[in-house]
N, C-alpha and C positions, 0 to 999 in steps of 0.2 A: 726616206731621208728627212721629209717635214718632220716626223713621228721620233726621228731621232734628234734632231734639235731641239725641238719642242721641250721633249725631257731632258736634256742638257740642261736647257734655259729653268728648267723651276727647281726653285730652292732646295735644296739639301733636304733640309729637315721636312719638306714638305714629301716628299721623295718615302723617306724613311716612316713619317706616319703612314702614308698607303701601306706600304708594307706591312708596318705592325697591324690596321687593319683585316691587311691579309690573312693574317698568321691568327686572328682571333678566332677566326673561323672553326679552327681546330683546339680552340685552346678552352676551357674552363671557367675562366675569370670571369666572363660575362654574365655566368651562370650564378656563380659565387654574390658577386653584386648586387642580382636582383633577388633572387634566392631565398639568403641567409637572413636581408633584412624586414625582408616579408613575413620570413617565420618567426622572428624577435618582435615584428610588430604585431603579431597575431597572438603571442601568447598574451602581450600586453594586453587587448583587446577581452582574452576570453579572463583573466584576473580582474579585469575591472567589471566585467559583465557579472563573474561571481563574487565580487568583494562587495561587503555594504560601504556608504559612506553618510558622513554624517554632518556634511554641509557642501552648498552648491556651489564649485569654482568662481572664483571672478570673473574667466573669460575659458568655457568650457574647450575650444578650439584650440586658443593659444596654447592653453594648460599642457591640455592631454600633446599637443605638438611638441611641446618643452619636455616631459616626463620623457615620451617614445626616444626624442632625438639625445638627450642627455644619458640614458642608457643604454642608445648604438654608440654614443660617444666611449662612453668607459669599455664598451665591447672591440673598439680601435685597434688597439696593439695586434690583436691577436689577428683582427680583419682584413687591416694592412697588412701585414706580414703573410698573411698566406696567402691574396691577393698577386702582390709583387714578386712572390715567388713564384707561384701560376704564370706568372708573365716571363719572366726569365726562364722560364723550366724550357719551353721550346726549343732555344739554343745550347742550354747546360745540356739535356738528354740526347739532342745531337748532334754534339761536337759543332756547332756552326761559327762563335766566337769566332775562329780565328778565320773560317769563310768570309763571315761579315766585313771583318777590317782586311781584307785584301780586296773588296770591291771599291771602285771610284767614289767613295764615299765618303764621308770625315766620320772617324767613330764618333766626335760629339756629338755630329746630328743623329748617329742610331742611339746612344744614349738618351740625346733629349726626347727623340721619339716616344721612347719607351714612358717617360715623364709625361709628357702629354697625356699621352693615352691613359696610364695609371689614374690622373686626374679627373679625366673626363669618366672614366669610368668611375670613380668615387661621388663625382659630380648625380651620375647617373644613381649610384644608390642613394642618396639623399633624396631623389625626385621620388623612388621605391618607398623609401618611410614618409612622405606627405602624402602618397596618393593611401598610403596606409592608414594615417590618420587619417583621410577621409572618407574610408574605407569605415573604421573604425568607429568614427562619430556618424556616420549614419546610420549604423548599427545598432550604437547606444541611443539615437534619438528615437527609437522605436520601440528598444526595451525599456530605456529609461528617459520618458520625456523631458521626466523636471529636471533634469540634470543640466540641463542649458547646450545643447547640440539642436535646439529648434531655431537659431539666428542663421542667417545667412553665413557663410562658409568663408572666412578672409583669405579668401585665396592669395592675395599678395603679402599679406603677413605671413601664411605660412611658408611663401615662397622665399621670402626675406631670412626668413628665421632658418630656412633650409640654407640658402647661399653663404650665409654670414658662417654656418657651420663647416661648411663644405670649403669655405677656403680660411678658417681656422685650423683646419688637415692637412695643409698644404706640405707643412715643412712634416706631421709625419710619414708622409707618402715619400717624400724625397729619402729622407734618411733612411727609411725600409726596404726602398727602391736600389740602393747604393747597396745596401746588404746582400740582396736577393742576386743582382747583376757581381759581386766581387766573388760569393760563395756561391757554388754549384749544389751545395747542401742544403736542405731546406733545416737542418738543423740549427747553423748559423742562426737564420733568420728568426724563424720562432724560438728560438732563445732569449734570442733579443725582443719580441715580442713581447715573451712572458717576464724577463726583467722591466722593462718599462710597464708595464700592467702591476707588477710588486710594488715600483716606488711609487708608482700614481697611486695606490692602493693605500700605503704605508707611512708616505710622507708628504704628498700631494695635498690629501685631504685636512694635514694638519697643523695647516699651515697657512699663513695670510697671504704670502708673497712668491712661492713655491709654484701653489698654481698659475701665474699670470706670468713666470718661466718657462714653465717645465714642458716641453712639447706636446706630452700626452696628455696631458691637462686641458689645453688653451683650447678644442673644439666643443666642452662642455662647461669651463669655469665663469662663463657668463650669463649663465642661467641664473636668474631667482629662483629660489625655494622660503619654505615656509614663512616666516616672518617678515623677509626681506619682501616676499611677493608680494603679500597682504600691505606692507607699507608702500609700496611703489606702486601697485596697481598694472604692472606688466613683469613679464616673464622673463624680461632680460634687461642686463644691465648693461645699459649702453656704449659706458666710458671705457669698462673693462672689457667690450666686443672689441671696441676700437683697436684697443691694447694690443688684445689677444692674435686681429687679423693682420695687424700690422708686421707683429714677430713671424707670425705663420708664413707670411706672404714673401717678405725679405727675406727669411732663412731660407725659404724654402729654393729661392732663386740662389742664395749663395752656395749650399748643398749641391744645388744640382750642376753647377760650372765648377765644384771642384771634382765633383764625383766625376762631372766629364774630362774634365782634364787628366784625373788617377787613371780612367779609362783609357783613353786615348796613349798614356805611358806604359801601360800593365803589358808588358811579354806575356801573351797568348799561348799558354802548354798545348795545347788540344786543336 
């Protein structure tokens, strides 16, 4: 009887993240997470071990930490989306949707569940591409000393530069999240994927104001590159992280209380 109040008494949503925990156990995602951006930062790693170069970074750490993360960035669309469909796939392949919303539970909180977890888990590949870089630059400080990987390690900038990214994704976890959970098809999703990777691709980049928009944009459009870097002296521009986190963060909440609520309406076929 304790052991049934008990759970009575805790939160909903708190209820439903166990659960999703649960269900991980058997699911792919997790794998995916650490996985995929290990091998993206590995190829970085052996290009830069074979490429020559022909002048020494400003800040060897920051750099090579901005290059890695800014091209998991543009890798997004596609990462999210087969992610969030991984996560959904458990209940689409067995029919459980409509198990789930007949238990004492409020579909918003299996919803938000699901969001949580999405997060934390992208939170978690981000932690995957710094220990990469780190990986990475102690590798090149032994192939290539003079390259500037002989300082101590900024662990808290690289951690900064990881978070600041990680919750510039916010809103597109939410919005892929919403796909993944409406459609049982993973074609829906990766559709949508690969449209957002086109226009980021096609009109994103060519454009002043596009990017500091555009969802698939904002976890990389605050990096410095070339000239911008050399005049600033750091690898990110500040004003436009702010920018970036600010939309990411708000959208992302407002996304996810209406997907919940769509959910919470949607007549369950199955």
């Amino acid at each position: 009887m304790t052991t049934i109040a008990t759970t009575r008494q805790t939160p909903s949503v708190i209820r439903a993240v166990r659960a999703e925990l649960v269900k991980l156990h058997n699911n792919t995602a997790p794998i995916t997470v650490t996985v995929l951006p290990f091998i993206m930062c590995g190829l970085v790693t052996v290009a830069s071990m074979t490429s020559p170069y022909t002048s020494r970074p400003i800040n060897a750490w920051l750099d090579t930490a901005a290059s890695m993360i800014s091209f998991w960035s543009v890798l997004l669309p596609f990462f999210v989306a087969l992610t969030t469909a991984l996560l959904a796939s458990t209940e689409h392949n067995n029919n459980m949707w409509k198990h789930l919303f007949a238990l004492p539970i409020s579909r918003r909180s299996i919803y938000v569940s699901k969001q949580i977890i999405a997060i934390a888990l992208f939170g978690l590949s981000q932690l995957v591409v710094i220990g990469s870089v780190i990986l990475a630059g102690l590798i090149l400080r032994s192939l290539k000393p003079d390259y500037g990987f002989d300082v101590a390690i900024p662990l808290a900038d690289l951690l900064g530069m990881a978070a600041m990214t990680w919750l510039a994704s916010w809103l597109i976890i939410s919005l892929h999240l919403w796909m993944a959970v409406r459609f049982a098809s993973f074609g829906p999703a990766i559709g949508f994927g690969l449209l957002a990777f086109l226009l980021n691709t096609l009109i994103a980049q060519r454009s002043d104001w596009w990017p500091r928009l555009f969802p698939w944009s904002l976890p990389a459009n605050f990096f410095a590159s070339g000239l911008d870097r050399m005049l600033n002296g750091s690898p990110i521009k500040w004003e436009v992280a702010a920018t970036s986190i600010a939309i990411s963060v708000i959208g992302s909440l407002v996304a996810m209380l209406l997907a919940a609520w769509e959910t919470s309406r949607r007549d369950v076929e199955k």
